[in-house]
N, C-alpha and C positions, 0 to 999 in steps of 0.2 A: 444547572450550569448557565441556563440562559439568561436567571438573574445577575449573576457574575458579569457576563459578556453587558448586560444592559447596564448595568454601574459602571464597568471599564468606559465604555462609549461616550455614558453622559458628562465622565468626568474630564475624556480626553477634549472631548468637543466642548465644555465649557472652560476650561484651563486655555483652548486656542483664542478662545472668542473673548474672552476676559483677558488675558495675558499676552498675546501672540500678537507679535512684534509684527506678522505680516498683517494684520487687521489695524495697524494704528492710522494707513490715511483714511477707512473709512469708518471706525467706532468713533461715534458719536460722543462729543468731548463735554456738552450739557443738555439739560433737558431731563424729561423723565426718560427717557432711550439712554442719555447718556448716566445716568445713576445707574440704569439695569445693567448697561455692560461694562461697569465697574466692578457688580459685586456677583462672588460666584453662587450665592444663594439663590440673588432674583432669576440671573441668567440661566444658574440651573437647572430650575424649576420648567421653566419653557424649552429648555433643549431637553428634556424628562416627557414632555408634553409633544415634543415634535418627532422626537422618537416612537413615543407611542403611537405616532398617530400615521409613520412609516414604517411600520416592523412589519404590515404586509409583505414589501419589496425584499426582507433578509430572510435569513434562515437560521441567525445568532440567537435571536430573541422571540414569541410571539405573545402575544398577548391578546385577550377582548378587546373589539372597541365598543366599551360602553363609556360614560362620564365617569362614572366611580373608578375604572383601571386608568383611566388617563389622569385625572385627582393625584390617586395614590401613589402611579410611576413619577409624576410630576413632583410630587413631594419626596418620593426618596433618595430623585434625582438631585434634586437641591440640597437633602440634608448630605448626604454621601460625595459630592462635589463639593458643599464648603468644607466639610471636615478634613478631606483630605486636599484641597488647598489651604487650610490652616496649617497642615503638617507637613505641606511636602512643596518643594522651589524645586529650581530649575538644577539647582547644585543638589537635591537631594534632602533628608529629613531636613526640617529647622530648626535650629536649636536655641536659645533663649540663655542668655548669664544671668545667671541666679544671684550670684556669688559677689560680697558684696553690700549687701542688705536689701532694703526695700526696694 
């Protein structure tokens, strides 16, 4: 369960930080800071990494601190945050017209 709750987390908190409207007078609009929190893979990745590196303070999640569990939450946190910001907005799944042709 405690992986669940660490996927829920990294997704919400990169979905805010990437997307959320209350972050836009301070995300950074260029730059290499501003490419990272455009995209929810790089951003991911590091709120994966910050989580890990606070799951002391909860009782949702715990995890090792070695470099290998913060690597790996870091990286599933990226893939598991883009994917489901690929499929999922603010209105709910997103859907694509096929229909049409190419």
């Amino acid at each position: 369960m405690g992986l669940i709750y660490f996927i829920l987390c990294a997704y919400g908190l990169t979905y805010m930080l990437v997307y959320g409207s209350i972050f836009n007078g301070v995300r950074p609009k260029k730059g290499k800071l501003g490419e990272l929190f455009h995209c929810p893979l790089c951003t991911g990745f590091w709120v994966g990494v910050f989580l890990w590196s606070i799951n002391c303070f909860t009782e949702l999640f715990t995890y090792d601190y070695n470099l290998i569990n913060g690597l790996l939450l870091g990286s599933l946190s990226a893939g598991t945050s883009y994917f489901l910001s690929m499929i999922l907005n603010d209105f709910g799944l997103k859907f694509r017209n096929t229909q049409g042709g190419e």
